[in-house]
Each structure stands twice: as C-alpha cells, then as structure tokens.
N, C-alpha and C positions, 0 to 999 in steps of 0.2 A: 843432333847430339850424336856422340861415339857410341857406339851400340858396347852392350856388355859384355857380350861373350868375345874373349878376347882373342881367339882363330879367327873371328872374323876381317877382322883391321886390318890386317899387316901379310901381304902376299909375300913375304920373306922367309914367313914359319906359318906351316898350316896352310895356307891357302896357294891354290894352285897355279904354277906360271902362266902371266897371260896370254903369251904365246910362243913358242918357239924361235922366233924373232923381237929384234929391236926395231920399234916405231920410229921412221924416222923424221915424222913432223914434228916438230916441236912444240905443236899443242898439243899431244900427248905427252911426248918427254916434261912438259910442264903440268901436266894432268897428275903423272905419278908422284912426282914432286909435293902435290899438296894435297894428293890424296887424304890424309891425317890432318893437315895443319888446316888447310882448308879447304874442305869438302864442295862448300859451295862453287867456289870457284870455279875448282877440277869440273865439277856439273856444265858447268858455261863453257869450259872451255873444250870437252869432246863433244856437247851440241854444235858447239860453232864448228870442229872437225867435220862432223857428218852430214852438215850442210855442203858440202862437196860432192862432188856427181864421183861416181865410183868409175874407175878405171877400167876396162874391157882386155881381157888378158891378149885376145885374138888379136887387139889394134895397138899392143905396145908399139911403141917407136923402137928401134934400133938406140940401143946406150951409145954406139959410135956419136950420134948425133947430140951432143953434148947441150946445147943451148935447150934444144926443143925435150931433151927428155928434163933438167932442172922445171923449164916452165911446167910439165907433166906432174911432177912430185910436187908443184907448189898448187897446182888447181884439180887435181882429181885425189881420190885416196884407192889402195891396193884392197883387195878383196881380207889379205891378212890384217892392214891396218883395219880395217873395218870392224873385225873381230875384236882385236883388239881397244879399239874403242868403249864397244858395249860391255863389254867386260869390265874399265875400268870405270864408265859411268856407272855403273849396277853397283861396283863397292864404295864410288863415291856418293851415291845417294842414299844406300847404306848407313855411309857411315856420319850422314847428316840426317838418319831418324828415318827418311823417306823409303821405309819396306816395301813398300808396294807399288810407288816406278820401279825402284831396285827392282823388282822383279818382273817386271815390263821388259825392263831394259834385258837382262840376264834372259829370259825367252827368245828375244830378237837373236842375240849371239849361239843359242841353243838352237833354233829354227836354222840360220846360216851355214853354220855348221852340219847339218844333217842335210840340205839341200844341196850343199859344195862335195859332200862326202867327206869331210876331213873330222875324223874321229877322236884326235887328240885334243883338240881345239873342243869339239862337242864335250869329251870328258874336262876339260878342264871348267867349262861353263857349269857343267851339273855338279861340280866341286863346291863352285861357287855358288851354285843355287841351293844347296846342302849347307853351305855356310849361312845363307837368311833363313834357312827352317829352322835353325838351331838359336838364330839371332832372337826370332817367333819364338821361339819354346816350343817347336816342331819337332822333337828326336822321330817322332816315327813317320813322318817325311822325308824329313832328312835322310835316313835310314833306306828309304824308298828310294832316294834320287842317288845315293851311292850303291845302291847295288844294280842299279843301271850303267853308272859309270864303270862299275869294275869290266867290264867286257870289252872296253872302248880304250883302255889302259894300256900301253907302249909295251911288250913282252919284257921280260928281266935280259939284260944284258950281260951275254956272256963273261966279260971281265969282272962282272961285278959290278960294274960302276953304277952308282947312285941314280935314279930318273927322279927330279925334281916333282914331279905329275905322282908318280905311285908313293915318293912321301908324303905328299898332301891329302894323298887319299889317305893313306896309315892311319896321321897324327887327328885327322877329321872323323874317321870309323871309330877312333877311341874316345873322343869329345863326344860323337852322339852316344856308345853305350855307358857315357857318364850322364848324357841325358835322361837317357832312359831307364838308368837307376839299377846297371848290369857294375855294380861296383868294382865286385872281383876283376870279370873281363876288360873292363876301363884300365885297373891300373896293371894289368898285364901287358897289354896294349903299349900303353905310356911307356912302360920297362922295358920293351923290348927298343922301343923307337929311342929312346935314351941310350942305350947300350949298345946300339947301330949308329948313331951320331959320335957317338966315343970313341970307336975304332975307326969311323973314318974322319975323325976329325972336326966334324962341323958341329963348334958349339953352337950355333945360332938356334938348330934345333934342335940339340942337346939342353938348351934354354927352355926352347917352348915348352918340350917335352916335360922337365924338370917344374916349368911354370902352371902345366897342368897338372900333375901329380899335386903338389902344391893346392891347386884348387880340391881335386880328390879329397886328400886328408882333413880337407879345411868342411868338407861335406858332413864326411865322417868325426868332426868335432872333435880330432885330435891336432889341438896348436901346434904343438912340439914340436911332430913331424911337420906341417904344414910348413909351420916358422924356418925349419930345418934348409927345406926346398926351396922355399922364396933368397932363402941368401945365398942359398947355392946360383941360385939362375942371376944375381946380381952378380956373383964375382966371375960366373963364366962370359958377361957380357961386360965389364967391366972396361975392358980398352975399345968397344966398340960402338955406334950407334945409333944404338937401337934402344931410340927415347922411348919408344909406346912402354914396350915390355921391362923396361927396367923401371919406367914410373909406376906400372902395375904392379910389378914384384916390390917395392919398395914403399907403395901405398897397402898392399898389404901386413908386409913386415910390421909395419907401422902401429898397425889395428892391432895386430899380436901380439906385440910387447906391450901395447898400451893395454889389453884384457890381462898380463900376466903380472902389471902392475911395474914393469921398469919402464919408469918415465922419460931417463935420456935417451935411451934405445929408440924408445918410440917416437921424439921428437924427432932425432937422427935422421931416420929412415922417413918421417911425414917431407922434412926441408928434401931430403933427397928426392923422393917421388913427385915434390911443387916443381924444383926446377927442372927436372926430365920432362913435365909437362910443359915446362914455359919453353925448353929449349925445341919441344915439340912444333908447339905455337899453336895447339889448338883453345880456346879459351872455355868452353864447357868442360871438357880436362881438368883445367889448370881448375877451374872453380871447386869439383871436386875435391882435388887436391889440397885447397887454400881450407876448407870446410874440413878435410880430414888432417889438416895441421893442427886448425885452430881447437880442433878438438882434444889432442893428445896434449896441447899444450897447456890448454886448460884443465885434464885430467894432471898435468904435471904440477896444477899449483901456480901458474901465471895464467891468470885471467886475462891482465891488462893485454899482456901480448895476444892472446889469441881474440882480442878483441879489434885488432889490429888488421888480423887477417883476416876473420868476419865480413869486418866493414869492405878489405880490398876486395875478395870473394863480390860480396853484397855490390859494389860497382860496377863489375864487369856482367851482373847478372841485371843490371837496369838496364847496360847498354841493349842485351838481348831481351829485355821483357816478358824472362820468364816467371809467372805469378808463382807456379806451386815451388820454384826453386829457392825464389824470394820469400818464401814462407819460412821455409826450411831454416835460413840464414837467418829470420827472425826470432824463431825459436831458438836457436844455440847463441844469438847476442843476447836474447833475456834470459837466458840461463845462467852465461857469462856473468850479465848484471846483476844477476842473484847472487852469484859466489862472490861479486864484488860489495854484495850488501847496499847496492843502489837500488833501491825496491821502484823507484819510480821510473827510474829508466826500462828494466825488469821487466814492470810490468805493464809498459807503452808497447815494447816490443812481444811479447809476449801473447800480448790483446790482438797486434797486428797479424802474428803467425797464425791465430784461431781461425782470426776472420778469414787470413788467404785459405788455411786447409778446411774450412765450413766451404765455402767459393767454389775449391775443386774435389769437393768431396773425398779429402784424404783421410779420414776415419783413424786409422792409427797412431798418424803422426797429431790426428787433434785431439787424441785422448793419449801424448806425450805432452802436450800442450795444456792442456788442464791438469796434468798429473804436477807439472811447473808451477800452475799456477799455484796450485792446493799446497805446495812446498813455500811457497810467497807470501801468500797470505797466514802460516801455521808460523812462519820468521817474524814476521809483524802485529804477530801474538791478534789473529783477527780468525779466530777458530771457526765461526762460524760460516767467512767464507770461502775458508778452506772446507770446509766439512761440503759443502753444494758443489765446487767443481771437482774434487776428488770422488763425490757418487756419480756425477754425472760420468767423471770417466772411466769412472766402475761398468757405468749401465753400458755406456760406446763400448768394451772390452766385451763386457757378457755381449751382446748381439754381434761382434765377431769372434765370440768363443777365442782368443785371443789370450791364451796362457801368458805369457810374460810379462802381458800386462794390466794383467789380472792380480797376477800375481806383485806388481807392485802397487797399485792401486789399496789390495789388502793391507799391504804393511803398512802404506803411511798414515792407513785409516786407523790399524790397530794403535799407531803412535800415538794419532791424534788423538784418541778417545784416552791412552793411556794417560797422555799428558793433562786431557781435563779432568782426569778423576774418574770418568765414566769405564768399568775395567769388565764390565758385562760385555758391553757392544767391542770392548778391547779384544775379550775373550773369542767372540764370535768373530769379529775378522783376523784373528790370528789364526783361528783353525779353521775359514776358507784361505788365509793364505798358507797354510801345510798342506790343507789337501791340495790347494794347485801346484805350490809346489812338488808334492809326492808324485801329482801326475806328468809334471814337466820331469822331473828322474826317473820315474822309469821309463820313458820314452828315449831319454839322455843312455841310460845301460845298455838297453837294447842297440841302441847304435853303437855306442863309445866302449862299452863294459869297463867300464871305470864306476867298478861296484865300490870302491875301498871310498873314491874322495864323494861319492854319492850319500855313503852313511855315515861320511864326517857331520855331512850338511843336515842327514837327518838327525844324526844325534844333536845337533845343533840346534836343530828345529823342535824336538823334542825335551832338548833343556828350557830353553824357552819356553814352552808350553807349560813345562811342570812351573816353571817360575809365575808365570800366569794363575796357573791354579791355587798357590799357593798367596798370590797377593788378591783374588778373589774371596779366597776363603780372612783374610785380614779385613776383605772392605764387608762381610757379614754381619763380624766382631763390631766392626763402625758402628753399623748400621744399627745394632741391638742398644748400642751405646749411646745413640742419636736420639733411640723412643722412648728410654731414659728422660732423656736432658728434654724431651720434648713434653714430656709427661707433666715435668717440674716446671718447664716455662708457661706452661698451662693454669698452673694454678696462681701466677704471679701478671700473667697477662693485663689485666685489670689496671694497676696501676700504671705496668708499662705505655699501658694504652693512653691513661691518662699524661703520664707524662711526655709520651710524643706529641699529641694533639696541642698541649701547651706550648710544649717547645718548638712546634712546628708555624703553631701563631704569630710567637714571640717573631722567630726567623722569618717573615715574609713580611711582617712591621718595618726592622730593621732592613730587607732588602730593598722596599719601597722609597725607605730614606734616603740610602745609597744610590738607589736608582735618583733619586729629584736631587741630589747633591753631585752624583758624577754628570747630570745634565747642566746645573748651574754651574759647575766646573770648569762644561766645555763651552763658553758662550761670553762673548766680551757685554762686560753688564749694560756699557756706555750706549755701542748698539744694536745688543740682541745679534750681532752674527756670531757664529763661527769665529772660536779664536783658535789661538797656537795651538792648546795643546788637544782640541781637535783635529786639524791639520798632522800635528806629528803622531797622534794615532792612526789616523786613515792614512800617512805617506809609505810606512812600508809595507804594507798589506799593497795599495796601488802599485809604487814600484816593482815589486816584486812579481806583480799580474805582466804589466808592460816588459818586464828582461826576459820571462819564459814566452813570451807571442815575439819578442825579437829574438831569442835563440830558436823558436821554429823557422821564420822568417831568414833566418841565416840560415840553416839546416836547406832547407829550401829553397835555393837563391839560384835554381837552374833558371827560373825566370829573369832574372837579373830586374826584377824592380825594386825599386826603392820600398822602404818602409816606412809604412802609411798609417801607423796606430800607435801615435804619439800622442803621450798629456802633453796638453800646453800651460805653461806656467808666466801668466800676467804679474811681476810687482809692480803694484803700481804708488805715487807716492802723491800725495793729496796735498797741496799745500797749505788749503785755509785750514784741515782738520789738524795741524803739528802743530799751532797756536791761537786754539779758537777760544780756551778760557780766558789767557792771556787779553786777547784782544774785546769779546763781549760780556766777559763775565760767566760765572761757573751756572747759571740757571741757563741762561741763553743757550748756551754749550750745550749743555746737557738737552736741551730742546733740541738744535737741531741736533746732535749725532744719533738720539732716539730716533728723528724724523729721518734720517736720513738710513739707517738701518733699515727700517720698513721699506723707504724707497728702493731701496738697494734689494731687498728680498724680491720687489714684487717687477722688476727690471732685466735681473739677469736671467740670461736664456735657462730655458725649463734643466737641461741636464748638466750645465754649468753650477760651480760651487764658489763664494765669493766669504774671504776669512779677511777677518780685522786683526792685524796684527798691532794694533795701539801705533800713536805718535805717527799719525797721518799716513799709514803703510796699511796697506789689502795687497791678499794674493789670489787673485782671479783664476780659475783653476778649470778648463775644458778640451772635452778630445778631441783628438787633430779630424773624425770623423764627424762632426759638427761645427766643424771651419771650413765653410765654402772657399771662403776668400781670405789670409789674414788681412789685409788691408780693411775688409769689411767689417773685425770683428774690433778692430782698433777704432776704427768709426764710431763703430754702436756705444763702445763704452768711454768716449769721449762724447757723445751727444747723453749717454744716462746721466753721465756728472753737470754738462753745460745744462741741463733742462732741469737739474735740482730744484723745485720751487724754495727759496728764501728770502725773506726780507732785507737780508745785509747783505751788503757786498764781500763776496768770496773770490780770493784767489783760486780760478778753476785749472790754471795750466799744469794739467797733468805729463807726470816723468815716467815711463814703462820699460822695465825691464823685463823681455820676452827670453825663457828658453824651453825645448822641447828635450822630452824625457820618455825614452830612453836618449840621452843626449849621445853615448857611440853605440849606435843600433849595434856593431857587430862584436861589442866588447861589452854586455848591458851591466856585467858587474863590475864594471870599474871602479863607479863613480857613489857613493852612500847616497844619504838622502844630506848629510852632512856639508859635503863636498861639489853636492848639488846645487846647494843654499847658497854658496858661498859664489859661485857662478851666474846665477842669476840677481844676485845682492853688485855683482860687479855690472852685469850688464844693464841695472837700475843706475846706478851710478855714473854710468854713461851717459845716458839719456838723460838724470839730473844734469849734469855739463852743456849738456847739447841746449835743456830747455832754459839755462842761465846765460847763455850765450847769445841765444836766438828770442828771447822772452816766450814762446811760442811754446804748445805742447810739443812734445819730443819722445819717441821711443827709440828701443835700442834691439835688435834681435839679434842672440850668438848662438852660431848653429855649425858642428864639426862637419868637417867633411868627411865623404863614405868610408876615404883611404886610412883615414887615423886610427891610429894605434895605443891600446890603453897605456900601454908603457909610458909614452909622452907626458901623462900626466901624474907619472909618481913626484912627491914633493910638494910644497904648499901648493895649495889648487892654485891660488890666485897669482900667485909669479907664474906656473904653468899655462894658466890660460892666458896670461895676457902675452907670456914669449909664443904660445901660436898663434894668436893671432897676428901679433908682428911677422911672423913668416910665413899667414897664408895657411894655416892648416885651419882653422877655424874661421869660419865666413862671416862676416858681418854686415847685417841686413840693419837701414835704419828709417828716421823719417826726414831727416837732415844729410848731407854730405857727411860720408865715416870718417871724409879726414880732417873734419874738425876734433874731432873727441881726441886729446892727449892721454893715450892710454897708459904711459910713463907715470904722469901725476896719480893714476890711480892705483899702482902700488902703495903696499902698506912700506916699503924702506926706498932707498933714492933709486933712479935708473939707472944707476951706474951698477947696482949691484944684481942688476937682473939679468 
C-alpha cells in the first residue's frame, strides 16, 4: 500500500534527489517510472540491477574504446548507480507497505556512502530514512536522523541558487515538527518554504508546501483554512503532472465540502481525486479514492451511484485480497442499502463487514458496524434488536474510551427508547450523550476556539434536554392516570376474565374447524394426495427459495459452474385414470384411484412430493440434489405406475413433461409460477405427441441454455418458448427423436403466425 504521509511518495517535493546524476540503465530509468504506480515492480527491477558485479573505478576501460566500454555499462553497475539504486528500492518498498526492508535497503545506501566518503549522497539517504520514521509515526527519529544530515548538507550557494538536497531537508524538518505536535514552528516552516518557492518560481513545491499547511489547519480543525489550501495547491498544479499530490489535494477538498454540507463541491473534487489516482495507476489509491467518492455521493443523496463505485472499489480490492479493506466496502454498501431502504441486502452486507472487522480485530469500525446495524433494525420497526447491537456498541466504545462514538451510540439509544415510550432510559442516554458531547467541545475549543459555534451546539444540546425534562415530567402525569384506570379495571376484572376464557374456547373450537377444513381443502378426495391448491400454496414460497440460491449462484459464478439446485417438475399424464369411470363404473373407479393414492404415497421417494391434479394429470415434484441420474428417475416412476396391482386392464403408457425451475438460473425472476405452468403444460404435450406416435411411453425435457436472456421471453410464454426452441436457445432432451414432435401444431394459433 502507498504509505500516508505524503513527503513520503514522491521525490519531486519533499523527498531528497537520489543522486546528483542520471542512472543510465534502464532498469532504473524504469524503476522511477513506477515507483507510485507500481511499487512492486520497481522492487524487482533494482533487485535484478544489483545483481550486477559493480564496476572497479581503477579498471575503467578508456571511453575511446567504444564497443568494450557499451558491453561495460551493459554488465557491471558504477559505484553512483549503486547508490542510486538503494535509494530507490527503499521508497519503492516504502511505498508497497514494506517498512522494514525499506529500511534494510536505505541502511545499505547509508553504509556506502560513509565508506565511499561521499557525503551528499549519505545526506540525501538519511532524508530518506527520515522520510520512513515519519511514515512509522517516528517524529523523534526522524528528528534524530535529520540533524545528522544537516552537517553533510551542500553549503548555500553564492548566487542564490536553490540546492534541491537543502529543500528537502527544509519541507521534511517542517513535516516532522508537525509530527511532533510543535504546531507554531511547523507552519512557520511551511511559510517560509512557500514564499521561497514563490519568488523563485517553483510551484511544484510551492504545491507541497501549500499541501502541507493544508494538512496543519486540517490538525487544528479549522476547514476553512484547510479547504482554502488544498484548492490552492490544485490550481498551482493544474497544467502539470503531478497525479499523487493533486489526487491528495483533491481527496481531501472533497471530505471538506462534503463536512460543510456542499454536495456538488464535494462530488467535484472526489471524481477529480478517482481519476488523478487512476491516471496514477496505482490500484490501492484509486480504491481509496472510489470509497471516498462513493461516499460523498451518497452524502449527496444518490445512493444508487455510489453503489456503483463501492462495488468497482470492492473488485479491485478481491483482485488484492484484502480482508480488513473488504470489510470496510462492506460496511458503506450496507449503509448505502440502508438509505436505499433494502434492509436485506443492508443487512447481508452489513453482517459480512462485522464478521471481517471481529476477524481483524478492528474495534471501531465494528462498533460503526453495529451502530448500522441498530439504525436497521430501529427502520424495520424491530426495537429490540436494535436495542442489543446499539449497547453492544456502546460497550466496544466505552472500552476504547472512544468519544465520537460514544457519543453517537447515546443518541440513537436516546431515540430509540424515545420512540418506544420508554423517556426515563431516553432521559438518561441523552444526558450521557451531553456529557460526552460537553467533553468532546471542550477539547474541540482548546484546539479550534471556536467558542461561539461550540455554544450554538450547547445551547442546542441543552434545549433538547429541557425538552426531555419537560416530556418526562408529561409521562408522571401518564403514569398517575394509568393507577387510576388500573384501579377501576381491578374491580371489573372478574367478568373480563370470564369472558376471555369463554371467548377464548369458543376461538380454538372454531380454529380446529378451519384447521380439518383447510386440510380437507388441500387434498384431492378421489385419492387422498395433494391437490392444486396445495401445490399453488407451496409453489411460491419454493420458487422464491430457488431465485435467491440462483441469484447467490450468479453473484458467485467466479467458479463458472453450473447450477445445481433446481426443483424438477414431472407432468405426468395417466391415461387409464382420464376415463376410468367411463370405462368401469363410478364404484370401481373410486376403488382403484383410492388404491392407487396409497400406492402412490407409499412409492415415491421419501423427499419427493406427488400432486393430483384430476383428469389423469400428477405433478411429480423433486430436487435436482436427489436426482442421481434423470434417466433413472424416469425409470422408477414408470416401473411405480407398470407394477400398480389391478385387476383390469389399464392403459399404463405414460406422457412426461419434465422442466427444471429456476428454469433462467441467471434471470430467476423472469418467469411466475404462472408462466412456469404454461411451459411445462407444453413440454407435456410434447411427449403426449411422441407417446401417440410411437404408442410407447414417452417424455419430453425443456431446458434453456446458460446464454439466454429473460427478455426473449416477454409475450405469450407459449409462442415464446416454442420460437426458442426453433432456434436453438432452449434444448430439448427427450425419450424419442426431438424431430419427431411438430412443435408448430402445438401452438394455440397457426404457424404462420409465430
């Protein structure tokens, strides 16, 4: 990752030239190059430089000798390139998180340097080794190691002229007594290095200088100024580029208008900060930056967009696999989902953020994370489990003594209790969150002295409170009025009592009815299974389970498998039972369909379900994870029908229309339960054709392809599915040759018109 402190990055401003010369290998020239964009790289490629045997000053060749000195500069490296080297591997590994080679490496260039005797070169290493103490939150190292370098510093040059080496030292002595919390001297420092770039010209570190004051004011918790500075160091770098420092300056602007409450401002400046990061090219950057868009954007009132850049954030942070970052992004997309009032999406991501900051033990952002949740569950009018993660992240606040959010933790607690009635516990978390608030302003004065907008807030905070007092002293008045009415229901108790007891009889009489009447309801009388409107009770509850396991399943799909947890939906169509009274008479009939219901119950597999839909039609109803084989299951249930014990002769040649549901795994809500029916009623109809053709049992299976698109099927389902399958997008699986079935004729209007 890019380290925070921003003297560090970028050897243009702040950090010291890395040598007095130009490297002329081109693995360094490519080194500097990706220093920022990509750090790893640069790593790899001055290791591979310095696997070079180093050059012997004493055995140069003669430059006359042209051939032989090129092969020299292509297989050895010069004592300077050397330095050079370490130097820029120390801010590339730096600037990839890695502190502590950095500082391996930056020793070597230090050691070299004092054993060569060249002192410029040693100063400009302890610049840089001053720049990772500072990176560490070292000021009084850092501190240490530049007052070592000031001695080793190039004398001032008579003309005046600027030494790139003794500004770095400058603008770096003023970043560490901003470390060190010498505030005055910091931005004196800074002022002075700004108004020395001014006169002679060089915005660039005219920039940094302005971009550190900027960080100063931003210490001392004055925007204004802060905000002031940061735009200044954007218009001074404006025709130039210098992507790091103007994505900084302009990710901070950003933050600052979005606290003063101008939302296009602040959008403004987040898009300008994403793309100086993307034209950077470093991708933890730009992630950042996509994180502090989506965030202003979302403070501006569009959700959807900044859900947008969440998610693209959230991409580039799988490619890198970072957990605690992925955390992070999951907390601002359930946050998002919240102001978008999708509680379940909300609170899937929400649940995810917990778990990664419980994992890396991030403490504050998981009591941001519960502060979320408590706001989630308080929308969804579910008080009570709002009330459990808003104390827990009470409790995680109180054991980091953690004022801010403490202090919101109390208020939504005060809400909550306000909103249930409860104005005692109201009371008492409104006056722990004054006092933490009280304590978080005067800490705010003493830095800021912005007494006037401190006692706006207290007066604010204090009207509120008297407003409190005063709806306390209302809920007394309740209360006296409660023991009353409590008094009087006391002495009528008796009868009330009686007559709940009664009426309560009455209603479980009556319930028990309904109970054995909506069972006889659900149940074909002829044979005891499962009828229709069983079936269209359980179908969308089922469907509805299968579209959210195939919208995970597509969410998912880096594995590129198929999906495997489909219902399968058997019609199947009976032939002796569509004219069995007809043919033996209404007693016979009635004998076998009874007999035949039992058989059927005690036949089909244990977690299969088998529905009589009258007039010789069952839908055979089991999950694709209990289908070894289909072939196998079409077996079993043409051997349960052929092994029916009967005394008459039954027509057994079964017709099956098979389809599987989610029938477009990657579109699950295409299709109703309606429109479902209607597709499966077709691929029965098939297979009647087939088994009229062939006298022979006969199925039919219609099953879309991966690539299909719900679109294809707007307009009557049944012209729809039959014009894909005439072109191939829907596959058809049968027990006969498919090109017997004339799927023309089974349109409900002519072929012509399909």
């Amino acid at each position: 990752m890019i380290l925070s402190v921003a003297v560090l990055v970028s050897h243009l401003a702040g950090a010291p030239a890395l040598s007095p010369y130009q490297p002329e290998p081109t693995e360094l020239q490519r080194a500097r190059q990706l220093m920022l964009s990509r750090p790893n790289e640069c790593v790899a490629l001055t290791n591979y430089f310095l696997q070079r045997k180093e050059a012997d000053p004493a055995q140069m060749i003669s430059s006359r000798q042209d051939f032989d000195h090129q092969e020299q500069a292509r297989l050895y490296r010069t004592r300077e390139q050397t330095f050079a080297a370490w130097q820029i591997q120390a801010l590339c590994q730096a600037n990839e998180g890695l502190l502590l080679p950095a500082d391996v490496s930056i020793n070597q260039a230090i050691e070299l340097a004092r054993r060569h005797r060249q002192p410029e070169v040693q100063a400009a290493s302890l610049l840089l080794k001053a720049k990772l103490a500072l990176a560490g939150r070292q000021p009084a190292q850092a501190r240490q190691l530049l007052d070592n370098a000031m001695p080793l510093l190039p004398a001032p040059a008579e003309d005046d002229e600027p030494d790139p080496l003794r500004q770095s030292w400058q603008l770096l002595d003023a970043a560490t007594l901003l470390g060190q919390q010498r505030y005055d001297e910091a931005r004196s420092g800074f002022e002075q290095i700004r108004l020395a770039a001014l006169k002679q010209g060089d915005s660039t570190l005219q920039a940094w200088a302005n971009y550190q004051l900027g960080e100063y004011y931003l210490l001392l918790q004055q925007g204004e100024l802060a905000l002031s500075h940061f735009v200044e160091t954007l218009d001074l770098l404006s025709q130039r580029r210098q992507y790091y420092l103007k994505a900084m300056a302009a990710d901070k602007a950003a933050t600052l208008y979005a606290n003063q409450g101008d939302g296009e401002q602040a959008v403004h400046y987040a898009n300008l900060a994403t793309t100086e990061f993307e034209l950077l090219g470093n991708s933890p950057l730009l992630i950042g930056s996509l994180l502090n868009l989506g965030r202003v954007t979302r403070a501006g009132g569009d959700a959807n967009l900044a859900l947008v850049y969440f998610f693209n954030a959230l991409d580039l942070v799988r490619v890198q696999g970072d957990t605690q970052l992925m955390a992070r992004l999951y907390l601002e997309i359930g946050q998002s989902y919240r102001h978008l009032k999708t509680f379940a999406e909300a609170r899937h991501y929400l649940n995810l953020a917990r778990t990664g900051f419980e994992l890396n033990q991030d403490i504050p952002r998981q009591t941001d994370t519960l502060l979320q949740l408590g706001q989630l569950h308080q929308e969804q009018q579910e008080p009570g489990l709002a009330l459990l993660q808003l104390e827990q992240a009470r409790k995680l606040a109180e054991q980091q003594d953690d004022v801010p959010r403490l202090i919101e933790s109390h208020r939504l607690l005060a809400r909550l209790f306000e909103g249930s009635g409860n104005m005692t516990q109201a009371l008492h978390h409104q006056k722990a969150f004054h006092a933490y608030y009280e304590r978080a302003s005067q800490l705010n004065r003493l830095l800021t002295q912005s007494l006037v907008q401190e006692s706006d807030q207290q007066l604010q905070q204090e009207r509120e409170l008297a407003e409190l007092r005063r709806q306390n002293e209302l809920l007394q008045q309740d209360r006296q009025r409660f023991a009353l009415l409590a008094t009087s229901l006391s002495l009528i108790a008796p009868l009330l009592l009686y007559g709940l007891v009664r009426n309560h009889i009455r209603s479980r009489r009556l319930q028990q009815e309904n109970r054995e009447l909506h069972q006889s309801l659900q149940l074909e009388p002829r044979t005891g299974l499962p009828n229709w409107r069983q079936l269209m009770q359980r179908l969308p509850q089922e469907m509805a389970k299968r579209q959210q396991r195939s919208e995970q399943w597509y969410l998912n799909e880096t594995e590129a498998q198929p999906f495997n947890d489909k219902i399968y939906y058997f019609l199947l169509h009976v032939p002796f039972m569509a004219d069995l009274s007809e043919r033996l008479g209404l007693d016979h009939a009635r004998q076998i369909q009874k007999k035949l219901g039992d058989y059927l119950q005690g036949r089909i597999h244990p977690k299969a379900r088998i529905y009589d839909l009258r007039e010789g039609q069952f839908i055979y109803v089991i999950s694709q994870r209990q289908v070894v084989d289909l072939h196998q299951t079409l077996s079993s249930l043409e051997r349960m029908f052929a092994e029916f014990p009967c005394n008459f002769e039954l027509d057994r040649r079964l017709a099956i229309g098979i389809i599987g549901h989610p029938f477009l795994p990657k579109a699950p809500h295409a299709l109703d339960d309606m429109r479902l029916g209607d597709i499966l009623y077709l691929a029965m109809a098939a297979a009647h054709q087939l088994a009229e053709q062939t006298g022979e049992l006969a199925w039919v299976e219609l099953l879309a392809v991966d690539c299909q698109q719900a679109a294809f099927f707007n307009g009557d389902i049944r012209h729809c599915c039959i014009r894909a399958i005439l072109k191939g997008l829907v596959k058809v699986n049968s027990s006969h040759k498919k090109q017997q079935i004339d799927w023309r004729a089974l349109a409900p209007e002519p072929a012509a018109l399909i």
